[in-house]
VOGU-3710 file (C-alpha; in Angstrom, 3 decimals, decimal comma):
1> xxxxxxxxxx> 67,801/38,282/1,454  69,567/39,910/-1,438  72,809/42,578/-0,251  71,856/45,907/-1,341  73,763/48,864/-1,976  72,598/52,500/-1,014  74,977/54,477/-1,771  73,609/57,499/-3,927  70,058/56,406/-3,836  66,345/58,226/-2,937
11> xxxxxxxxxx> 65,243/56,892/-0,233  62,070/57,275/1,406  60,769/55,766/4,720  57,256/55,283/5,805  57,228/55,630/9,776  60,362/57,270/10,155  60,024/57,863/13,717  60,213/54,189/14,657  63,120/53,285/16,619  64,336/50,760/14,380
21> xxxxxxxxxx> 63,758/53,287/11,628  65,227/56,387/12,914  68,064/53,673/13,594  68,475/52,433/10,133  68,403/56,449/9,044  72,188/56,878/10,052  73,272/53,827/8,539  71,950/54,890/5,072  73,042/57,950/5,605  76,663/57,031/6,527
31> xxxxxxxxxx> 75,811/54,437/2,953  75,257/57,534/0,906  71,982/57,450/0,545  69,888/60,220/0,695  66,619/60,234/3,496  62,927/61,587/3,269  60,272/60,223/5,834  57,195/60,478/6,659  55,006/59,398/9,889  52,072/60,542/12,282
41> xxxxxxxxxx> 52,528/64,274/13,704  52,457/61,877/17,629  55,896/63,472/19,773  58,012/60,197/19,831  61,573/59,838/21,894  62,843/59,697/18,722  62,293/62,921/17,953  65,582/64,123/19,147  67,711/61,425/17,003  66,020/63,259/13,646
51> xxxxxxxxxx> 66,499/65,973/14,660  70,242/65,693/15,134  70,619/64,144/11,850  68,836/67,202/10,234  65,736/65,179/9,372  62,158/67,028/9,531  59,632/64,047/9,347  56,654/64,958/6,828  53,195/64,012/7,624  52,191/61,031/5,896
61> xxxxxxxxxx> 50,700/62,691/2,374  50,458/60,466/-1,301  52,506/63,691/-2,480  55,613/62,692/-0,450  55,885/60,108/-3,184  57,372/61,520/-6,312  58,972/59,901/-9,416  62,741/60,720/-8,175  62,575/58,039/-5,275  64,812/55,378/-6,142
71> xxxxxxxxxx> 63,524/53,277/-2,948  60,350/52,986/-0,148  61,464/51,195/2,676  58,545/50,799/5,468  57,775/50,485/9,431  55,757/46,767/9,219  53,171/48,818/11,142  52,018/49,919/7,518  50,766/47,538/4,946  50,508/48,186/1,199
81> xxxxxxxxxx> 47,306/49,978/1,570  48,824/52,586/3,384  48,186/56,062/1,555  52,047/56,571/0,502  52,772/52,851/-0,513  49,694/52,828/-2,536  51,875/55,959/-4,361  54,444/53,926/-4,697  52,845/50,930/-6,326  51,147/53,426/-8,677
91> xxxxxxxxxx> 54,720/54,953/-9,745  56,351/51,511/-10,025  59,338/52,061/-6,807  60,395/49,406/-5,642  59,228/49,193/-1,651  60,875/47,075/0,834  60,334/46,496/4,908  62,683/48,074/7,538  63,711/44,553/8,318  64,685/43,535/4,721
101> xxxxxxxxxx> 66,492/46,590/4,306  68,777/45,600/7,607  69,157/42,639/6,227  70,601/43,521/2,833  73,391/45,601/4,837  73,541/42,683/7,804  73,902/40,029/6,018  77,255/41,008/4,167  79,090/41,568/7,566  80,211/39,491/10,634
111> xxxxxxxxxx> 76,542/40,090/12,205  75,423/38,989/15,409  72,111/39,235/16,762  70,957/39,331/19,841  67,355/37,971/19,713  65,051/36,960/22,982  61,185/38,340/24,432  63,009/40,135/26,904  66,410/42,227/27,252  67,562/42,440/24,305
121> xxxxxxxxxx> 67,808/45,824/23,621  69,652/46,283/27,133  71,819/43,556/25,953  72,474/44,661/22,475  73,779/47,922/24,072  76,007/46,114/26,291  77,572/44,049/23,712  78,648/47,237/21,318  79,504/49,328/24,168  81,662/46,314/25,211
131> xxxxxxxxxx> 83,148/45,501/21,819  84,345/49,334/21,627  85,925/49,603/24,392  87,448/46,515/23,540  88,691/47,762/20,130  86,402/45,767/17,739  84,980/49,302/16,499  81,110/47,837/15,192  78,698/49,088/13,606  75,411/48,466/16,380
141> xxxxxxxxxx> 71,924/48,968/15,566  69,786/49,111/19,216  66,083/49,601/20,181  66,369/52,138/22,164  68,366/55,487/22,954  71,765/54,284/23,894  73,061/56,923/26,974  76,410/56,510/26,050  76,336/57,080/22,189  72,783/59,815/22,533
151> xxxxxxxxxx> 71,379/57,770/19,452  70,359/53,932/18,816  72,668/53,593/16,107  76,277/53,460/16,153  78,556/53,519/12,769  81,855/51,360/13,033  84,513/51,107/10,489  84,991/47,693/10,747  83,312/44,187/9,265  81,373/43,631/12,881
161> xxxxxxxxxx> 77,569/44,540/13,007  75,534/43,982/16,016  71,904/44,613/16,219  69,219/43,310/18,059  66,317/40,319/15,755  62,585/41,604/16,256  60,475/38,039/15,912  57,358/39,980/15,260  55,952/38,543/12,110  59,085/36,232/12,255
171> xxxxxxxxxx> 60,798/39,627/10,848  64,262/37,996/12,360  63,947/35,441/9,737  65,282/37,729/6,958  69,206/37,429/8,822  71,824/34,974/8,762  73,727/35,854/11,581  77,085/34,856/12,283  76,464/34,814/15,921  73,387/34,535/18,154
181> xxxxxxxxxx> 72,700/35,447/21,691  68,926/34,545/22,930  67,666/36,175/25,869  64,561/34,457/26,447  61,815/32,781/24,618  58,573/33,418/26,429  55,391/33,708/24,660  54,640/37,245/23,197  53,132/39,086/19,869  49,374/36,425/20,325
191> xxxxxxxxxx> 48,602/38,809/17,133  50,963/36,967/14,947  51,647/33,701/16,840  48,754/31,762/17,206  49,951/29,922/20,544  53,560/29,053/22,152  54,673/26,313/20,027  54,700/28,452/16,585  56,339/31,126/18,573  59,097/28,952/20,024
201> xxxxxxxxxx> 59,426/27,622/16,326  60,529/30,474/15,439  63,433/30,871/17,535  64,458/27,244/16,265  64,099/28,462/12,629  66,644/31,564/13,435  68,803/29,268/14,973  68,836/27,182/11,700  70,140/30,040/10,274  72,894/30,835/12,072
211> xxxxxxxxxx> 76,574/30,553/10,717  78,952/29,837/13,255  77,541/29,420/17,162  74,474/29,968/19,161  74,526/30,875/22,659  71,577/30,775/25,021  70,857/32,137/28,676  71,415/30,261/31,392  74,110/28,741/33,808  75,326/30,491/36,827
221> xxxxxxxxxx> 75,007/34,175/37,084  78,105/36,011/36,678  80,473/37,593/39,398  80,238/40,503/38,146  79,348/44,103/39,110  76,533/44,963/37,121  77,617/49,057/37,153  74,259/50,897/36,238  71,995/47,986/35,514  69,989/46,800/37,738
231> xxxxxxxxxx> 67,905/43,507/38,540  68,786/39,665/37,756  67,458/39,877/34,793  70,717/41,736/33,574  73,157/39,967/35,713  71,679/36,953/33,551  72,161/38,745/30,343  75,609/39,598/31,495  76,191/36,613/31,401  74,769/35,275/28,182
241> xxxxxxxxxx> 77,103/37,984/26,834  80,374/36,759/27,924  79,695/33,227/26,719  80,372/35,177/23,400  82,858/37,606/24,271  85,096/35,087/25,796  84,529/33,341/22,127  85,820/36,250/20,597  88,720/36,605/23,205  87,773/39,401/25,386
251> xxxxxxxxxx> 89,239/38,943/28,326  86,403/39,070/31,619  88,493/42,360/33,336  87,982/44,266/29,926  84,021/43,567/29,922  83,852/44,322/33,487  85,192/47,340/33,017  82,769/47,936/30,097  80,282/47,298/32,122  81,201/49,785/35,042
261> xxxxxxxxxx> 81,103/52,658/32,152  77,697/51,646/30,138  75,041/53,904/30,842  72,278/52,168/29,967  69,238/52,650/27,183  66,288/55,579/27,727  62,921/54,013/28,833  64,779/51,347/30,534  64,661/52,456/34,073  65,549/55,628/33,256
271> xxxxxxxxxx> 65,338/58,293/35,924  63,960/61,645/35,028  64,464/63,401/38,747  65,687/62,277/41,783  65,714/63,643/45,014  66,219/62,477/48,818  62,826/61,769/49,082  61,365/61,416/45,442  62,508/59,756/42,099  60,298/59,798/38,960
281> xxxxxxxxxx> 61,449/57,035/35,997  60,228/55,435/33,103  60,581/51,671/32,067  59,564/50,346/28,472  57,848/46,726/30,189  54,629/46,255/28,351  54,696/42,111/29,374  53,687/40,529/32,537  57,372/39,439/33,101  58,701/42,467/32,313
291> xxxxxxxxxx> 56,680/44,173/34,791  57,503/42,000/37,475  60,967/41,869/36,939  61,435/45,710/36,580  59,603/45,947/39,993  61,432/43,573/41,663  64,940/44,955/40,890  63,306/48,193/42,099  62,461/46,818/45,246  65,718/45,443/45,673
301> xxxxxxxxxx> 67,577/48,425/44,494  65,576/51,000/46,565  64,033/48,924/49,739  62,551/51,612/51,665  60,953/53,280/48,671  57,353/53,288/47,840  56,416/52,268/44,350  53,959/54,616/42,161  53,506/52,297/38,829  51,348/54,346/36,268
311> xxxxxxxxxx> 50,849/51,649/33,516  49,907/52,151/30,057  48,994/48,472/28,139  50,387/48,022/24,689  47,724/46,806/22,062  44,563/45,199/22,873  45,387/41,809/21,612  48,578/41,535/24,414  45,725/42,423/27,172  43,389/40,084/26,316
321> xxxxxxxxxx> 45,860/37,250/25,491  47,880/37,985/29,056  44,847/39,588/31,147  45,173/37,294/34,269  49,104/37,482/33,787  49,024/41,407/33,974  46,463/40,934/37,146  49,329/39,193/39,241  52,035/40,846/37,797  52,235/44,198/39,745
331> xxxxxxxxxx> 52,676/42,776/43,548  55,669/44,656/44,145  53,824/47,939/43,552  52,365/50,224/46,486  49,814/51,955/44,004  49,259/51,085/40,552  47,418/54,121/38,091  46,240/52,154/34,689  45,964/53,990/31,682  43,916/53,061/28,317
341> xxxxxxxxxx> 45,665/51,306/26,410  47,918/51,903/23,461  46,664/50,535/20,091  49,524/50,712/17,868  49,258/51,473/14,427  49,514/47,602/13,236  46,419/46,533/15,012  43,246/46,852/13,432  41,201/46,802/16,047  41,636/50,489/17,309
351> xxxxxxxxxx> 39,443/50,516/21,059  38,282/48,520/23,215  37,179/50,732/26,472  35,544/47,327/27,303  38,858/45,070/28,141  40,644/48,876/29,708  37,641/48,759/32,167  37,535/44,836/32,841  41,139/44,743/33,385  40,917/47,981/35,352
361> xxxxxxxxxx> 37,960/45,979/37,619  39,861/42,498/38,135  43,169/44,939/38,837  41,455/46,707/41,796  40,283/43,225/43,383  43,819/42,005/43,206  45,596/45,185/43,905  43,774/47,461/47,055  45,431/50,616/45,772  45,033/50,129/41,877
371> xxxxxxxxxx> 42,473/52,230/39,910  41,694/53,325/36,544  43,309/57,137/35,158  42,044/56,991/31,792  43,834/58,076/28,308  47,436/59,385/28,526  46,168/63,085/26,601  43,530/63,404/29,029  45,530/63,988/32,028  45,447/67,526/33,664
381> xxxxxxxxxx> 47,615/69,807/35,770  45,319/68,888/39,171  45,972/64,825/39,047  49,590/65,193/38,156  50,048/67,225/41,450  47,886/64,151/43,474  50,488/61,741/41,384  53,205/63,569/43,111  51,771/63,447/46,551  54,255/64,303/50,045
391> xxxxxxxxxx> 55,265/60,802/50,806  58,675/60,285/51,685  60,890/58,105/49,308  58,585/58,030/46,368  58,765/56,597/43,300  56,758/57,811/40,362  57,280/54,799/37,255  56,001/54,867/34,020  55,604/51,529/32,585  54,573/50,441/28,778
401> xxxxxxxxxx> 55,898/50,491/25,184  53,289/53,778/24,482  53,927/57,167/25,161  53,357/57,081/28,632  57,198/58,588/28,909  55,123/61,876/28,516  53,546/61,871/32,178  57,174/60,902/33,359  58,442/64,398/31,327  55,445/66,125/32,504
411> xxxxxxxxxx> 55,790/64,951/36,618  59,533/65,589/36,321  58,869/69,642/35,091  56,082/69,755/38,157  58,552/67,908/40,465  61,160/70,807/39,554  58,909/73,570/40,219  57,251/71,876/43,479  59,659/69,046/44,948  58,162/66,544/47,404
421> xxx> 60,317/67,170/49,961  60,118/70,909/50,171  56,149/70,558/50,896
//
C-alpha cells in the first residue's frame, strides 16, 4: 500500500459512524485533512466520539458527493454500488477503503498490530495505555471506546502506531507491521472464509509480512494483577503483551502498574448500574467462545450472582455457520432472552426469521430458562420491567456486536427510577 498524505485534502467517508471510521476521523483530522460523512440515521456508541469532534453525520444522499472532494474513503460494509460511491465514480474521485487509508498512514511508522478472533481490541487498549504511561507517547487506533482516553483513537507525537488488524476480507493484509501480537486464530467471518484452513492462511500471510518479530499467545499466564479486567482470557493477553513490551524494554513493575490504572473499552463488560443486589452490563461477544468466556469470568468474578444474558446474534451467516456452537455456549447463564438477529449492512441476505426461530427452538431444549424476545425496536416499557425482576444479586448482560447496548441504556434508566432492591 502506497503512503498517503492528507494534509489539506476533502475528505469524505461513507459509514462514518463505524468504529474504525469514527477512529480514523481524528487521525485525519490531526493530518489536516478536512472530514464530511455520511451513514444510516441508526443511534451508534459512536455517536458521542462525532460529536466531540464537531462532526454531524449526513444521511447517506448522491448529493453529499460534490466536485470539491479531493478523496472517498469507505466502511467495507459498502460496495461500489452504494448510492454515494456510484457519485463518486461518476465525478472521477478517487475512493479508497477505511483499511487502505490506515494503511497509507501505518505503514510509514513503527506500527504494530495486534491481530487475533478474539481480544484484540481489549488488548490493543492495553498496549497504548501501557506504552504511555511508559513514555513511548503513540499514536493508537482501537475498536472500541477506550475509558481512559473517552474516544478509540489516540494521537501521539511520536514514530509508534498501534492499532488493532481486522482479517475480515483479509483487510489486515494491506499492513506491514513492524510488530505483531496474535490473540487467537479460531475460525470466524464463514461469509468470507470458506472453511478454517483459508482463514488460518491468512494469519500466516500477515505474518509474512511482518518486519521485525511476531509474538503469539501462549505459555504460562502471567503473575500479574489483572486491575479491571476480568477473566483468563485477559490474563492470557496480558501476557502475550509483555512478550513485546519486555522486547521494547519495559520493565514488568511499569506494565503492572499500567495495568492497575487501565479502565477498560465500552461494550466490553461494561457496567451500566450497579447496586447491592443488581448490576446491568453490556459485552460486545457475538462468537460462541466469546460468549462462554465472558460468562465464565462472570461467574468467577461474581459467584453468587445470577446471570440474565439477553443475546442479540450478529449476521445470519455466523448463526448458521456456528448454530450448534451458540446452542452449548451459554451454560453459565441462569436465563438466556434471544433477540433477532442483527444483519449488518455487508450481508446481503437481510432476514431470516427462519434460523432466529430454529435457533430460538434448539436453545430452549438445551437451556430450560432460554426463550425467544424478538427484534431489539420492538421491546416495550412492560417486558423491560419483567427483565428487571426482584431477585437478589442480578445480573442483566447484553451480549452481541448489534445494538443491543440500547436495552442495557434503556434497563439502566428503569433500574434508576425503580431499583431491584428497593421493591
Amino acid at each position: 500500500m502506497e503512503t498517503l498524505n492528507f494534509k489539506g485534502q476533502k475528505i469524505h467517508m461513507i459509514g462514518i459512524k463505524g468504529v474504525g471510521m469514527t477512529a480514523l476521523v481524528e487521525i485525519l483530522l490531526n493530518s489536516g485533512a478536512e472530514i464530511t460523512g455520511s451513514d444510516i440515521k441508526e443511534e451508534f456508541h459512536t455517536d458521542r466520539v462525532l460529536k466531540r469532534l464537531k462532526i454531524k453525520p449526513l444521511d447517506f444522499n448522491a448529493k453529499n458527493i460534490f466536485s470539491k472532494i479531493d478523496l472517498v474513503v469507505y466502511s467495507s460494509a459498502y460496495g461500489n454500488n452504494h448510492i454515494e460511491r456510484q457519485a463518486a465514480e461518476k465525478l472521477g474521485i478517487r475512493q479508497i477503503s477505511y483499511a487502505e487509508a490506515l494503511a497509507g498512514i501505518f505503514n510509514q511508522k513503527q506500527g504494530i498490530m495486534i491481530a487475533g478472533t478474539h481480544g484484540k481490541t481489549t488488548a490493543t487498549a492495553l498496549l497504548g495505555h501501557i506504552m504511555i504511561e511508559s513514555g513511548f507517547d503513540p499514536t493508537v487506533l482501537a475498536g472500541g471506546t477506550v475509558i481512559n482516553w473517552q474516544s478509540n483513537a489516540r494521537i501521539g507525537k511520536s514514530d509508534w502506531m498501534v492499532i488493532e488488524g481486522d482479517e475480515y476480507q483479509k483487510k489486515f493484509l494491506n499492513f506491514k507491521p513492524s510488530y505483531l501480537l496474535i490473540t487467537n486464530v479460531d475460525y470466524d467471518h464463514p461469509d468470507t472464509f470458506p472453511d478454517k484452513a483459508s482463514y488460518q492462511a491468512a494469519f500466516e500471510a500477515l505474518k509474512a509480512k511482518t518486519r521485525l518479530k511476531y509474538f503469539e499467545s501462549g505459555g504460562n499466564l502471567p503473575k500479574i494483577d489483572p486491575g479491571n479486567l476480568i477473566g483468563r482470557h485477559n490474563l492470557e493477553n496480558i501476557g502475550l503483551i509483555m512478550k513485546l513490551t519486555r522486547e521494547l524494554g519495559i520493565a514488568d513493575g511499569d506494565v503492572q502498574k499500567a495495568v492497575k490504572s487501565f479502565l477498560g473499552v465500552r461494550r466490553r463488560c461494561e457496567i451500566y448500574y450497579q447496586s447491592e443486589k443488581l448490576a446491568v452490563m453490556d459485552d460486545y461477544a457475538h462468537h460462541p467462545a466469546e460468549i462462554k468466556a465472558t460468562l465464565q469470568a462472570l461467574k468467577e468474578r461474581y459467584p453468587e450472582w445470577r446471570i440474565k444474558v439477553i443475546f442479540q446474534p450478529h449476521t445470519f451467516s455466523r448463526t448458521k455457520a456456528f448454530f450448534d456452537d451458540f446452542i452449548d455456549s451459554f451454560g453459565k447463564a441462569d436465563e438466556v432472552m434471544l433477540a433477532s438477529t442483527y444483519s449488518s449492512a455487508r450481508e446481503s441476505e437481510k432476514t431470516d426469521e427462519d434460523i432466529d426461530k430454529l435457533l430460538a427452538e434448539k436453545l430452549a431444549k438445551a437451556h430450560p430458562s432460554a426463550r425467544f424476545v424478538g427484534a431489539i425496536g420492538a421491546f416495550d416499557e412492560e417486558q423491560f420491567k419483567k427483565i428487571l425482576g426482584s431477585e437478589a444479586k442480578t445480573i442483566l448482560l447484553t451480549m452481541g456486536a448489534g445494538d443491543v447496548w440500547q436495552i442495557a441504556r434503556k434497563l439502566t434508566e428503569l433500574a434508576t427510577r425503580w431499583p431491584s432492591d428497593k421493591k
